[in-house]
NUBA-768897 format. One record per atom (N, C-alpha, C): residue number from 1; residue in three letters; atom name; x negated, y, z. Coordinates in steps of 0.001 Angstrom, whole numbers. Example, Ala and Ser with C-alpha at 12.3 -4.5 7.8 and 13.67 -1.06 7.14 Angstrom:
<site k="1" r="ALA" a="N" xx="-13190" yy="-5690" zz="7800"/>
<site k="1" r="ALA" a="CA" xx="-12300" yy="-4500" zz="7800"/>
<site k="1" r="ALA" a="C" xx="-13200" yy="-3300" zz="7800"/>
<site k="2" r="SER" a="N" xx="-12850" yy="-2250" zz="7080"/>
<site k="2" r="SER" a="CA" xx="-13670" yy="-1060" zz="7140"/>
<site k="2" r="SER" a="C" xx="-12900" yy="30" zz="7870"/>
END
This chain:
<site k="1" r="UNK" a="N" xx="-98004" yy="122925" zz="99271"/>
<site k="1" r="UNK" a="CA" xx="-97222" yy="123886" zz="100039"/>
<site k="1" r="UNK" a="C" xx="-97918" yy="124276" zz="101334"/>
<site k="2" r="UNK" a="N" xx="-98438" yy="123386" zz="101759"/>
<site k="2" r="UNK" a="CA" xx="-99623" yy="123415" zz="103735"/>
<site k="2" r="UNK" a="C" xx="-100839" yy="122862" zz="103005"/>
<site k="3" r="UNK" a="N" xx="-102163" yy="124097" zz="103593"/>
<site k="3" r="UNK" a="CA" xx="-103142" yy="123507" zz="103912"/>
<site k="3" r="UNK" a="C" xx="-103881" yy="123569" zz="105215"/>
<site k="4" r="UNK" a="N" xx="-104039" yy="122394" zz="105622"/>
<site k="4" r="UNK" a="CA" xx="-104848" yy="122442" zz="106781"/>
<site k="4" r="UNK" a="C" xx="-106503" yy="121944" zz="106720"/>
<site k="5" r="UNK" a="N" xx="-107144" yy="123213" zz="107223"/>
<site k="5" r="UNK" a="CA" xx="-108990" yy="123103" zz="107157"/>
<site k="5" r="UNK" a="C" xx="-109434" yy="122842" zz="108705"/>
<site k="6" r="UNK" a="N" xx="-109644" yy="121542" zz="108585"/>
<site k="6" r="UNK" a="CA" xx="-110178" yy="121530" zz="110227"/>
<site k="6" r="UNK" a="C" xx="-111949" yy="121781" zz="110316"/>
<site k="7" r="UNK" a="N" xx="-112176" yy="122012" zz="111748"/>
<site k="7" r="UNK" a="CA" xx="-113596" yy="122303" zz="111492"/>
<site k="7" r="UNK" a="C" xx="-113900" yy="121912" zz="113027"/>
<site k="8" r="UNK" a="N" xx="-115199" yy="121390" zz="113702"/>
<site k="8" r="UNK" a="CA" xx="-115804" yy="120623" zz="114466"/>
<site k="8" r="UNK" a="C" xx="-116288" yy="119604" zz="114018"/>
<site k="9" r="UNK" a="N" xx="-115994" yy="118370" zz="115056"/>
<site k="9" r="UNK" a="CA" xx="-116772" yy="117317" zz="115465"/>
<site k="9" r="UNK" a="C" xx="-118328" yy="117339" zz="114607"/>
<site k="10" r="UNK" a="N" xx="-118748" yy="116252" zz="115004"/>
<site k="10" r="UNK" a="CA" xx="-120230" yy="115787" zz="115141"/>
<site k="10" r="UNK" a="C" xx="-120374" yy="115008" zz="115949"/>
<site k="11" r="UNK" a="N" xx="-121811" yy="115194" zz="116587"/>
<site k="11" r="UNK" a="CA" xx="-122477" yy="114091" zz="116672"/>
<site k="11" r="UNK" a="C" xx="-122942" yy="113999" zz="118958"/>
<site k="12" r="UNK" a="N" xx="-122442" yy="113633" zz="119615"/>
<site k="12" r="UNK" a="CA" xx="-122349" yy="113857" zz="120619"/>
<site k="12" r="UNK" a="C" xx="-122816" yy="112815" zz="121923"/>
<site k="13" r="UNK" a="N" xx="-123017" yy="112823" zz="122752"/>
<site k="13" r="UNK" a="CA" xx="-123855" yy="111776" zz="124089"/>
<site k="13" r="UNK" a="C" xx="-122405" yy="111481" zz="124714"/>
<site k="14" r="UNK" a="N" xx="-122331" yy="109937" zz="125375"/>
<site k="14" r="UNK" a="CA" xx="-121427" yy="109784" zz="125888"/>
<site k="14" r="UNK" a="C" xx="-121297" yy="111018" zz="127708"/>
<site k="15" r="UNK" a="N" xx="-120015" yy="111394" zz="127488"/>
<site k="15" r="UNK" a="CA" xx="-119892" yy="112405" zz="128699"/>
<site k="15" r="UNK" a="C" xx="-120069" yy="113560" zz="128242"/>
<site k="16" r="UNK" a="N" xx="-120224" yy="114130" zz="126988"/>
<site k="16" r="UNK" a="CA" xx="-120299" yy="115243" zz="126519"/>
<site k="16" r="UNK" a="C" xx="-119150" yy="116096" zz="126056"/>
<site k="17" r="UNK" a="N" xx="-118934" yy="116894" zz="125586"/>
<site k="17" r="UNK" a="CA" xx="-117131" yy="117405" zz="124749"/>
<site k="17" r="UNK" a="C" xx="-117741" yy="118156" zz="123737"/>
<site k="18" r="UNK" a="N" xx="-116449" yy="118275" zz="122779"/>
<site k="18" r="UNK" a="CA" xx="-116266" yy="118768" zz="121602"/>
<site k="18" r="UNK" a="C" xx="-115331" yy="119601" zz="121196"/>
<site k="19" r="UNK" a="N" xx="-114802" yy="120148" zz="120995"/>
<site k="19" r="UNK" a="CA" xx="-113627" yy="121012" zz="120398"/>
<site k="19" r="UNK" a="C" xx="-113581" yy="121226" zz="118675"/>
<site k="20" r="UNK" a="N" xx="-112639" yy="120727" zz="118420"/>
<site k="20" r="UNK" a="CA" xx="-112076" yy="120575" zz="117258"/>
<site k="20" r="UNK" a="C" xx="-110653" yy="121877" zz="116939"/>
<site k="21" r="UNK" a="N" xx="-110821" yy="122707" zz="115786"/>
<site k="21" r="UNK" a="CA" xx="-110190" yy="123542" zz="115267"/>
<site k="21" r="UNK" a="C" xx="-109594" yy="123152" zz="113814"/>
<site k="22" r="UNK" a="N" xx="-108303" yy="123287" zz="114195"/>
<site k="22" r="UNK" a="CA" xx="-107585" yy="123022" zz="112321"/>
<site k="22" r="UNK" a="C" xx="-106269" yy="124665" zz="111997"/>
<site k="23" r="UNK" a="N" xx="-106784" yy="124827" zz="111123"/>
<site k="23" r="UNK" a="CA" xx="-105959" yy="126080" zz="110385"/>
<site k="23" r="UNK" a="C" xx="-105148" yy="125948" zz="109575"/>
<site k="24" r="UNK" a="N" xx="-103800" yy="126243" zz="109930"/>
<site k="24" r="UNK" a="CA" xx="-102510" yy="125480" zz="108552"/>
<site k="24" r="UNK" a="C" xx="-102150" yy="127454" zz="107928"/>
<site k="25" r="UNK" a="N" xx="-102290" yy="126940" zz="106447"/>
<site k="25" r="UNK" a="CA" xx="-101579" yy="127698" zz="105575"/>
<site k="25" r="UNK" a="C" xx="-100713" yy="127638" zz="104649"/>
<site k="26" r="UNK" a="N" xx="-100034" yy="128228" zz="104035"/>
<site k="26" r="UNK" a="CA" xx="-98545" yy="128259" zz="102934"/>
<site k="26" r="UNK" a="C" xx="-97468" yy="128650" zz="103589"/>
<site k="27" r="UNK" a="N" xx="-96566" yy="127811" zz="103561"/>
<site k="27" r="UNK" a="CA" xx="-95237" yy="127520" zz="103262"/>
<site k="27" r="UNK" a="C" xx="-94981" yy="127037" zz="105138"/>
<site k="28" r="UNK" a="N" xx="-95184" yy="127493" zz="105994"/>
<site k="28" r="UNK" a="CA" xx="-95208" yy="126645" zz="107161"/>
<site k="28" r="UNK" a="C" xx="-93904" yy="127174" zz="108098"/>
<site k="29" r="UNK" a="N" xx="-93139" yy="126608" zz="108286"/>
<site k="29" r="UNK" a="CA" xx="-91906" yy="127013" zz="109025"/>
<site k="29" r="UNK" a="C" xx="-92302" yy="126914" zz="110326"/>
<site k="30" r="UNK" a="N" xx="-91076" yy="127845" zz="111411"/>
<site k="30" r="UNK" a="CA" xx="-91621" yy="128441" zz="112632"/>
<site k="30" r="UNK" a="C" xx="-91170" yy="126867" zz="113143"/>
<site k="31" r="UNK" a="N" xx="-90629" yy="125620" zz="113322"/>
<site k="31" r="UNK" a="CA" xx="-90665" yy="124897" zz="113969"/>
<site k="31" r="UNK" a="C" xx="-91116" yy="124028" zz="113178"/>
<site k="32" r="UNK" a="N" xx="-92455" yy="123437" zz="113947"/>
<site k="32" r="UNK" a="CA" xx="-93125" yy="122690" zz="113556"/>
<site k="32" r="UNK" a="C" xx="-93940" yy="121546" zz="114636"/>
<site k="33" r="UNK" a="N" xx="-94510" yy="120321" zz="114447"/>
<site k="33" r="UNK" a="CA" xx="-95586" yy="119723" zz="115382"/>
<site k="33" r="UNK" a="C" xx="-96860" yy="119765" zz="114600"/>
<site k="34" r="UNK" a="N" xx="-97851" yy="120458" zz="115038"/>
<site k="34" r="UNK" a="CA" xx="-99123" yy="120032" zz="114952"/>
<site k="34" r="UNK" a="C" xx="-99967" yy="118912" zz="115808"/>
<site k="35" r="UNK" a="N" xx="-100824" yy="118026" zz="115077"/>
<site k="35" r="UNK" a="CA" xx="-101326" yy="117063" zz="115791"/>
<site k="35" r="UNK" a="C" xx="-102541" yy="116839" zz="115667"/>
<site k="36" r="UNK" a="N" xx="-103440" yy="115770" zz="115975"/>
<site k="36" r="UNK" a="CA" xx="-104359" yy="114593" zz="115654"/>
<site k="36" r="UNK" a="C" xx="-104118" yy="113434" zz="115749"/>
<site k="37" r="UNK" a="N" xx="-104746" yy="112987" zz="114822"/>
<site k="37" r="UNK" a="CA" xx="-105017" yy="111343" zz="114104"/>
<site k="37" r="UNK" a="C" xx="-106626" yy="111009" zz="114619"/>
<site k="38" r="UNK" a="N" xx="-106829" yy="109635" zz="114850"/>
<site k="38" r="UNK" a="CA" xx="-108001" yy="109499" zz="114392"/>
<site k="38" r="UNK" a="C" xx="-107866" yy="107517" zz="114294"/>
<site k="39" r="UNK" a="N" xx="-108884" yy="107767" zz="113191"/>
<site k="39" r="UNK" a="CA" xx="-109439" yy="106831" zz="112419"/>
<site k="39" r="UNK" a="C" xx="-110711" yy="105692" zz="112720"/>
<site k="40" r="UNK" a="N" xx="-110747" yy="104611" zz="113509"/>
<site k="40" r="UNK" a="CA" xx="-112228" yy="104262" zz="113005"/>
<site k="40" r="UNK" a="C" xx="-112429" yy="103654" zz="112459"/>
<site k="41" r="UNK" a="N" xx="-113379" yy="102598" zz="112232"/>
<site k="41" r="UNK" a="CA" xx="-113861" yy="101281" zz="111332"/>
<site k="41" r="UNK" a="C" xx="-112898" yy="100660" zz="111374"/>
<site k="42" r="UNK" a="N" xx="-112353" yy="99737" zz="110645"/>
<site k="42" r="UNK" a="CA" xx="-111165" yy="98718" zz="110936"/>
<site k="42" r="UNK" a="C" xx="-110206" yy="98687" zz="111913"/>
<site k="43" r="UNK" a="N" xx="-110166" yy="99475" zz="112486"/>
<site k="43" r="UNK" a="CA" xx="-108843" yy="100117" zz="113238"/>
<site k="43" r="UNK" a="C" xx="-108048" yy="101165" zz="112521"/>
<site k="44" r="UNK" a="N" xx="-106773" yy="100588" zz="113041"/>
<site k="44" r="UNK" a="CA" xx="-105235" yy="101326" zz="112845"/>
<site k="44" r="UNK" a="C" xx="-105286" yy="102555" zz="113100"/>
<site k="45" r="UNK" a="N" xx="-105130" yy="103816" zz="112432"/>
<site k="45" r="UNK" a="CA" xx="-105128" yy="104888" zz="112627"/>
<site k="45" r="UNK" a="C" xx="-103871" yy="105292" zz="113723"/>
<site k="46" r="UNK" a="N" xx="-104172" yy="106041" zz="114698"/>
<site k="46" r="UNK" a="CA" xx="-103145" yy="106326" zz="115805"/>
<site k="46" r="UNK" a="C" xx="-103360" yy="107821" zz="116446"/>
<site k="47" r="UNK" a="N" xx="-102179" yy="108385" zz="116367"/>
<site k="47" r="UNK" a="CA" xx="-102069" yy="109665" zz="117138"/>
<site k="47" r="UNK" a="C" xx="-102719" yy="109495" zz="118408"/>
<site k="48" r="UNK" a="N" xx="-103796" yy="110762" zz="118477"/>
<site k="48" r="UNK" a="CA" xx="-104083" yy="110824" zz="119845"/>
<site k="48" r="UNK" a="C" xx="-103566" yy="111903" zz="120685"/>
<site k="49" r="UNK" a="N" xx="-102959" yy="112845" zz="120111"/>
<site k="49" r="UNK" a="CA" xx="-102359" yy="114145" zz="120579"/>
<site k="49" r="UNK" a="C" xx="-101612" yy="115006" zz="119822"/>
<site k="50" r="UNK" a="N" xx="-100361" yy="115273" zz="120335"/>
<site k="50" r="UNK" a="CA" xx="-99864" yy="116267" zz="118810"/>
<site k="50" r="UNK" a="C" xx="-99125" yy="117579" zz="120123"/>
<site k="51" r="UNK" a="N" xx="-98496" yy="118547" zz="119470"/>
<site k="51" r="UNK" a="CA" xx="-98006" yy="119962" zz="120321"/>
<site k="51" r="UNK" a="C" xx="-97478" yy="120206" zz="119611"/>
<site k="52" r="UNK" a="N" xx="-95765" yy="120781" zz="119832"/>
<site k="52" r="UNK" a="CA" xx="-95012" yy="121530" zz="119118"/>
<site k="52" r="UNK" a="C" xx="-94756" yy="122834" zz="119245"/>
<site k="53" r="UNK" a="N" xx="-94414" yy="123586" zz="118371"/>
<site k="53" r="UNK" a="CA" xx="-94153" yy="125130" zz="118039"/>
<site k="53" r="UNK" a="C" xx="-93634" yy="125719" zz="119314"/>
<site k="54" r="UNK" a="N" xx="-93064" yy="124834" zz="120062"/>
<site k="54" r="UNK" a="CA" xx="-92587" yy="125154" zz="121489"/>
<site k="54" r="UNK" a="C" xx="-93577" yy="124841" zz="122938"/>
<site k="55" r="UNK" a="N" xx="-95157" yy="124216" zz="122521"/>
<site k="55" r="UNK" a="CA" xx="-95688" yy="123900" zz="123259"/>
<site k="55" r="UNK" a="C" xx="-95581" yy="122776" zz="124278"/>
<site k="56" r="UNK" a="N" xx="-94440" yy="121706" zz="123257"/>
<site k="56" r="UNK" a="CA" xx="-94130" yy="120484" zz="124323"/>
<site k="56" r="UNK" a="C" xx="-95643" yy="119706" zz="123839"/>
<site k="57" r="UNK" a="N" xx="-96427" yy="118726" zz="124434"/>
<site k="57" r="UNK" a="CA" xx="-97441" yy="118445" zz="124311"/>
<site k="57" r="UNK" a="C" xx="-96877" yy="116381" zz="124679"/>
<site k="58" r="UNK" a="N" xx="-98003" yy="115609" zz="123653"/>
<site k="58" r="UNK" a="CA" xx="-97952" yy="114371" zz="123950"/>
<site k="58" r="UNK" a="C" xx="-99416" yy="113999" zz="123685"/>
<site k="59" r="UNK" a="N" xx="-99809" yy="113070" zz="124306"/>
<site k="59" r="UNK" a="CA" xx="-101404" yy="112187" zz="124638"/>
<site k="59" r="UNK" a="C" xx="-101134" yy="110883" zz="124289"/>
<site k="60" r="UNK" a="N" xx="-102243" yy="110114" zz="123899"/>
<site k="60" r="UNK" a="CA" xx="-101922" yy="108649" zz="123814"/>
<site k="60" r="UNK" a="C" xx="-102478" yy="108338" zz="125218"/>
<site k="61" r="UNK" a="N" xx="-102837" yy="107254" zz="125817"/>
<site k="61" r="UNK" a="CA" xx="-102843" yy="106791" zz="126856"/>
<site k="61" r="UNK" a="C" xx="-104879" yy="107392" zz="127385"/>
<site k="62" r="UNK" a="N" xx="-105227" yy="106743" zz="126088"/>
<site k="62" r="UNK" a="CA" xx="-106272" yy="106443" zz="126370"/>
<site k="62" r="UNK" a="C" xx="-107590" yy="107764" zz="126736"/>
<site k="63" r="UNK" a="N" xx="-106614" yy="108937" zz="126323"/>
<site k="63" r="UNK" a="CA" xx="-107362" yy="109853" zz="126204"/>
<site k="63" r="UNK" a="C" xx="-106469" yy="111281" zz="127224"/>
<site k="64" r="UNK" a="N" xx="-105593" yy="110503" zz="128135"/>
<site k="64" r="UNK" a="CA" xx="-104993" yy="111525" zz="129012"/>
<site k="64" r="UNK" a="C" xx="-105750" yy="112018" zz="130162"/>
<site k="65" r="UNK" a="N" xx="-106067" yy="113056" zz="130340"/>
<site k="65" r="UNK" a="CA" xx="-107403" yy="113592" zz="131328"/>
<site k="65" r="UNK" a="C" xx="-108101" yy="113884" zz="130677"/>
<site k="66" r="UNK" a="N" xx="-108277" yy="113780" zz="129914"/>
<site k="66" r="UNK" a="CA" xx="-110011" yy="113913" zz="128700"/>
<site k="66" r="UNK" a="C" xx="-109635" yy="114787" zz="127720"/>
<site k="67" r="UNK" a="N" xx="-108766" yy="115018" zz="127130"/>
<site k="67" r="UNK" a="CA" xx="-108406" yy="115497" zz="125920"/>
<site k="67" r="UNK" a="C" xx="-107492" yy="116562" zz="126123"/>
<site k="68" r="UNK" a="N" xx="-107424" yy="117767" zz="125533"/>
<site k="68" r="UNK" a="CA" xx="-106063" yy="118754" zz="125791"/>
<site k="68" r="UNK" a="C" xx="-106075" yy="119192" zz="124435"/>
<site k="69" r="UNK" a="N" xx="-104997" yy="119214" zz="123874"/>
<site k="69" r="UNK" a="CA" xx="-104138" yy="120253" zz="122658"/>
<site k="69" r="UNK" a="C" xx="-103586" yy="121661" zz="123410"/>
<site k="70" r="UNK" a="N" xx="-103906" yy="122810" zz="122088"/>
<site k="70" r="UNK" a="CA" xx="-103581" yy="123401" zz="122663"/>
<site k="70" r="UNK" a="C" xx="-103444" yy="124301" zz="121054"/>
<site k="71" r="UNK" a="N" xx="-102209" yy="125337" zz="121086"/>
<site k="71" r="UNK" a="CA" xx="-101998" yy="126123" zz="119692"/>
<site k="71" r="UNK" a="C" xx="-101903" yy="127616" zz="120171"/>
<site k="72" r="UNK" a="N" xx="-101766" yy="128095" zz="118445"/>
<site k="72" r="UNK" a="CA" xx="-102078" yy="129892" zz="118642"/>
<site k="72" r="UNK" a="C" xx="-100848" yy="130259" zz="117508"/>
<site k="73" r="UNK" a="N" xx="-99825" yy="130205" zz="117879"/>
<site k="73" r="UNK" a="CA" xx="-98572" yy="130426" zz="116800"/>
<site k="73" r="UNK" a="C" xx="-99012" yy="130997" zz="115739"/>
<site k="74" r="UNK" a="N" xx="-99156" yy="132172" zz="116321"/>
<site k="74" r="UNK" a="CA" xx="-99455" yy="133018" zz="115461"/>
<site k="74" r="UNK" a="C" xx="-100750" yy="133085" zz="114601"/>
<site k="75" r="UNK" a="N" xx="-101207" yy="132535" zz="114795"/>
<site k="75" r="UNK" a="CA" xx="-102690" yy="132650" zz="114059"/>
<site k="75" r="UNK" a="C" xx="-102885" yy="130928" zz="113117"/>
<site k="76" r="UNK" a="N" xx="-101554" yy="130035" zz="113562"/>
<site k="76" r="UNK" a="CA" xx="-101158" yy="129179" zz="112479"/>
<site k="76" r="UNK" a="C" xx="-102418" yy="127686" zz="113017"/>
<site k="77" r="UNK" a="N" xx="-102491" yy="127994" zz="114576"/>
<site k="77" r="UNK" a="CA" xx="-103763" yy="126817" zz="114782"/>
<site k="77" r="UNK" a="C" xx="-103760" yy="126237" zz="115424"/>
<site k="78" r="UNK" a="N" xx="-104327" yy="125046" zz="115767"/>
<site k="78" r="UNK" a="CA" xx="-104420" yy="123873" zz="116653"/>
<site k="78" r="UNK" a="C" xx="-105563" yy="123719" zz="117267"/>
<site k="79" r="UNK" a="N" xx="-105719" yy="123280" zz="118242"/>
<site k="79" r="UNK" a="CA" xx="-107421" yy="123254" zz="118632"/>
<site k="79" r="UNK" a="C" xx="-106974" yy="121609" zz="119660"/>
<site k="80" r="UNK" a="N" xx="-108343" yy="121054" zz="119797"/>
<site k="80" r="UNK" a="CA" xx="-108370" yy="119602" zz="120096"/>
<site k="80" r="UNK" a="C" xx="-109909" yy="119927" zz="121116"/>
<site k="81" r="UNK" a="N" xx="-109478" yy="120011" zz="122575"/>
<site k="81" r="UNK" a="CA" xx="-110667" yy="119903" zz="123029"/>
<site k="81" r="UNK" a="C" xx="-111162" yy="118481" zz="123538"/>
<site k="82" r="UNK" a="N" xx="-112153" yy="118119" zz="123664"/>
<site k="82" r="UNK" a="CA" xx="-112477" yy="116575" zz="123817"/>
<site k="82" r="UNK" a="C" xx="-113581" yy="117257" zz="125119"/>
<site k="83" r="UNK" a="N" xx="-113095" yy="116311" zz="126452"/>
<site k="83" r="UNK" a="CA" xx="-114360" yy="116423" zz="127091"/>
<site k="83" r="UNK" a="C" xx="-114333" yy="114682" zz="127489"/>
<site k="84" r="UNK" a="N" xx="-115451" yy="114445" zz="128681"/>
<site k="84" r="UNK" a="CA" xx="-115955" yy="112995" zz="128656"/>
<site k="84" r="UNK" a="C" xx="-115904" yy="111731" zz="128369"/>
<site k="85" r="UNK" a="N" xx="-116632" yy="112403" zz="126808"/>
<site k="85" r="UNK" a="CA" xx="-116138" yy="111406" zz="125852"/>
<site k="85" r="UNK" a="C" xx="-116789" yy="110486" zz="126266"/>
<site k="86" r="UNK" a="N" xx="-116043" yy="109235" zz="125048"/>
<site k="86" r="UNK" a="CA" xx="-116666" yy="107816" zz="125285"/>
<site k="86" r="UNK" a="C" xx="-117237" yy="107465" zz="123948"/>
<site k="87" r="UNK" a="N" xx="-117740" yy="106437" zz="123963"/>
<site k="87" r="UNK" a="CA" xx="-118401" yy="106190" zz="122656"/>
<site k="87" r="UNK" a="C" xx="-117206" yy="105316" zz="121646"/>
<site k="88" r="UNK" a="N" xx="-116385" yy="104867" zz="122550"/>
<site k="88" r="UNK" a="CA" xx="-114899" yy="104275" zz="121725"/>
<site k="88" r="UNK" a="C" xx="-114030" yy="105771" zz="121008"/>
<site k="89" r="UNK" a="N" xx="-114360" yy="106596" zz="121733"/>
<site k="89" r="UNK" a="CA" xx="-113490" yy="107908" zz="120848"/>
<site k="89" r="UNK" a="C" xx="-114233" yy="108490" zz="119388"/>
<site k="90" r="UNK" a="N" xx="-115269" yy="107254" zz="119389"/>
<site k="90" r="UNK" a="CA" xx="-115433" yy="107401" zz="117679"/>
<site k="90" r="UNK" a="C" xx="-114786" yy="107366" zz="116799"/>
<site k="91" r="UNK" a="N" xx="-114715" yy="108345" zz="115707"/>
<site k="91" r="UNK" a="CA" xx="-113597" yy="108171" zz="115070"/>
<site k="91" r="UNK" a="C" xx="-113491" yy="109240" zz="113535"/>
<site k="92" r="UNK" a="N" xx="-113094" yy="109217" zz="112656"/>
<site k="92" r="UNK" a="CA" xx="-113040" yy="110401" zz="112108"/>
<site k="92" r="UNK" a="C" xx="-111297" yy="111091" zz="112608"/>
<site k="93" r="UNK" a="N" xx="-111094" yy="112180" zz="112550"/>
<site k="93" r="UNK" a="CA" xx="-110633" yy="113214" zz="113090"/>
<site k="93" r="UNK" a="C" xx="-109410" yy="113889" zz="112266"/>
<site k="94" r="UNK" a="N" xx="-108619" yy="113641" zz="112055"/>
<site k="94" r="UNK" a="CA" xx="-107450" yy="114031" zz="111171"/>
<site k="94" r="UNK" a="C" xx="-106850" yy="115128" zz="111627"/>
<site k="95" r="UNK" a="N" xx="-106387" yy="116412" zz="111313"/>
<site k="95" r="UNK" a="CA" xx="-105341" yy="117210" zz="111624"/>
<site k="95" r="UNK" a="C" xx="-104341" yy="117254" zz="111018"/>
<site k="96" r="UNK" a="N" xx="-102959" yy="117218" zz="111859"/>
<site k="96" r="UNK" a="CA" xx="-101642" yy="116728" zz="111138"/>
<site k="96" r="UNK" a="C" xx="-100172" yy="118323" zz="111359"/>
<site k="97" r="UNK" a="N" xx="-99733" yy="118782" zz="110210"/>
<site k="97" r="UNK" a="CA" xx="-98884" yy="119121" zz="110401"/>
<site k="97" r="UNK" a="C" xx="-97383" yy="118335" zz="110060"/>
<site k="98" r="UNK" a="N" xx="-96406" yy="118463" zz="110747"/>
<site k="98" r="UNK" a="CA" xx="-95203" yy="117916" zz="110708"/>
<site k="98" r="UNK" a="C" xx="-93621" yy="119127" zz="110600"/>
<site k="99" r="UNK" a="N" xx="-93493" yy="119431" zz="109481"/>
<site k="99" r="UNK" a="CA" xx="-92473" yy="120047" zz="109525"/>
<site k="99" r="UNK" a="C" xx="-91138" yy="119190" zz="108366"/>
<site k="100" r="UNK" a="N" xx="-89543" yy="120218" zz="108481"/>
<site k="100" r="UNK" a="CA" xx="-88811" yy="119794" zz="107516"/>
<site k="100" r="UNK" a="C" xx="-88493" yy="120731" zz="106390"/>
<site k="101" r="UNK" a="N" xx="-89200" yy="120219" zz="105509"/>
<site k="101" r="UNK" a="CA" xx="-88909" yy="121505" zz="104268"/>
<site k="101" r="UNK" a="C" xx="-89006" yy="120183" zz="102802"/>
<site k="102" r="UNK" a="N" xx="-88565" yy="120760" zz="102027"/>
<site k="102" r="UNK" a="CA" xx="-87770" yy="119728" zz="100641"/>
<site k="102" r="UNK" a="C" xx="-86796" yy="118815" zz="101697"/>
<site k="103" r="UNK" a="N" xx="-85718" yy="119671" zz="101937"/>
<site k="103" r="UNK" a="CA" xx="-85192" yy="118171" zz="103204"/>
<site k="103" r="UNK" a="C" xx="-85046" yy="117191" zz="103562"/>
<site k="104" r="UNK" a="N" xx="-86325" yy="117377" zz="103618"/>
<site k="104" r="UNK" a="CA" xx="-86906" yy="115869" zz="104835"/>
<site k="104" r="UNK" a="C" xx="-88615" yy="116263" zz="105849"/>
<site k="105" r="UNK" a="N" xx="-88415" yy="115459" zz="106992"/>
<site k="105" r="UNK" a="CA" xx="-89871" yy="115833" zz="107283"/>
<site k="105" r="UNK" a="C" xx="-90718" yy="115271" zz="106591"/>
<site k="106" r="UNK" a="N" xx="-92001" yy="116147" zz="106614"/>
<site k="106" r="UNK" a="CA" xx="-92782" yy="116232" zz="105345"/>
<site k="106" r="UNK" a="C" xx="-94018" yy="115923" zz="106417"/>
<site k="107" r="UNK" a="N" xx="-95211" yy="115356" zz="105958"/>
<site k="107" r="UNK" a="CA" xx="-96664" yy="115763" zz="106395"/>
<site k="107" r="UNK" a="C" xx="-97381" yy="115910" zz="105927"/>
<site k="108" r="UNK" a="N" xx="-98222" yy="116848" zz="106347"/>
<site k="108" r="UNK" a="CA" xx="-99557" yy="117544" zz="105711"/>
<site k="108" r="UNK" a="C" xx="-100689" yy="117262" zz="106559"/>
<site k="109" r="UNK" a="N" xx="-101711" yy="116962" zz="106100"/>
<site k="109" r="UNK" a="CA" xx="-103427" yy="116037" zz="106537"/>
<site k="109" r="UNK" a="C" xx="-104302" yy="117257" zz="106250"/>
<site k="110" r="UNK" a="N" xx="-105364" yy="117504" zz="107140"/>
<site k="110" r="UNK" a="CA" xx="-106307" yy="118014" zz="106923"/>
<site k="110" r="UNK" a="C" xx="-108148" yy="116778" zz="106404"/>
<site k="111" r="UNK" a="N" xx="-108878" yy="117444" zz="105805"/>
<site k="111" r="UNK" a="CA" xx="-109918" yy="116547" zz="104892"/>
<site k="111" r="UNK" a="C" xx="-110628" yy="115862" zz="106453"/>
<site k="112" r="UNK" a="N" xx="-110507" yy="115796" zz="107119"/>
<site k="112" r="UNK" a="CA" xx="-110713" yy="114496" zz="108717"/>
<site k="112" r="UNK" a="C" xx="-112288" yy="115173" zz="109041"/>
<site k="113" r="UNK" a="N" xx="-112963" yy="114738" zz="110047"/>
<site k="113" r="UNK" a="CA" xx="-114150" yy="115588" zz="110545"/>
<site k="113" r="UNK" a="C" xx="-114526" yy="114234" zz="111310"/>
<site k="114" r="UNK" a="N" xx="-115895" yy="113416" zz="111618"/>
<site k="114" r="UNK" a="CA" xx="-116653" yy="112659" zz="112207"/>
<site k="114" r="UNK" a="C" xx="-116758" yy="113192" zz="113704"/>
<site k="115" r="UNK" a="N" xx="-116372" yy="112526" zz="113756"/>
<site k="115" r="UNK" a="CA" xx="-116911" yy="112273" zz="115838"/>
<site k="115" r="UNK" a="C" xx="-117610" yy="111655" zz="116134"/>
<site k="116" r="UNK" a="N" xx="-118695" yy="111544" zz="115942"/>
<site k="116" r="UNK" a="CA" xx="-119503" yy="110050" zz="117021"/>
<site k="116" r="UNK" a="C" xx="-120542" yy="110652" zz="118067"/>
<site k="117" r="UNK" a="N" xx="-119451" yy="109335" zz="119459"/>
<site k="117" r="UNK" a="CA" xx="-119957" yy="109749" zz="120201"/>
<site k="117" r="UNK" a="C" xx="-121059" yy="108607" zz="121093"/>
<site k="118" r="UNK" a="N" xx="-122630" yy="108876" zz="121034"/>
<site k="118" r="UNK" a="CA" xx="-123561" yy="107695" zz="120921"/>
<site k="118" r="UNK" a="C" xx="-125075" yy="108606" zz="121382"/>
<site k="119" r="UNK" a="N" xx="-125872" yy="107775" zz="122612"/>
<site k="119" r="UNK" a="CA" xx="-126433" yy="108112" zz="122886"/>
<site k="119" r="UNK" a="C" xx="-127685" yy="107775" zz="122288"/>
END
């Protein structure tokens, strides 16, 4: 019913930034949260930022100052800018939509994108 194609990350020096883009299509209702996930080696996957259809915005701790979400309603997108990064914000890169449709909230994953950030 949602697909989301994210596109960025790579390969980056600690103190550098990145910007990350994800595009949701189908079935996508006007209230919705778009987010990020990220992933690393043997660590617990954990939201690092998500924004809702209304532009309320949340950060995890570790990445408040450094990181901004930011969306384009209309054009159905999310963008994830990363500036002075660390080499702990390695990670692969998930884009998350969150809406309620078959009633219940539902989520939809985009195919995740590599971050590493290593001098």
């Amino acid at each position: 019913q949602v697909q989301l194609v994210e596109v960025g990350g790579g390969l980056v020096q600690p103190g550098g930034s990145l910007r990350l883009s994800c595009t949701a299509s189908g079935n996508i209702f006007t209230s919705n949260t778009m987010g990020w996930y990220r992933q690393a080696p043997g660590k617990q996957r954990e939201l690092v930022a998500n924004i809702t259809s209304g532009g309320s915005t949340y950060y995890t701790d570790s990445v408040k100052g450094r990181f901004t979400t930011s969306r384009e309603n209309a054009k159905n997108m999310v963008y994830l800018q990363m500036t002075s990064l660390k080499p702990e914000d390695t990670a692969v890169y998930y884009c998350n939509l969150n809406q309620i449709d078959f009633w219940r909230a539902n989520d939809y994953w985009g195919q995740g994108t590599q971050v590493t950030v290593s001098s």
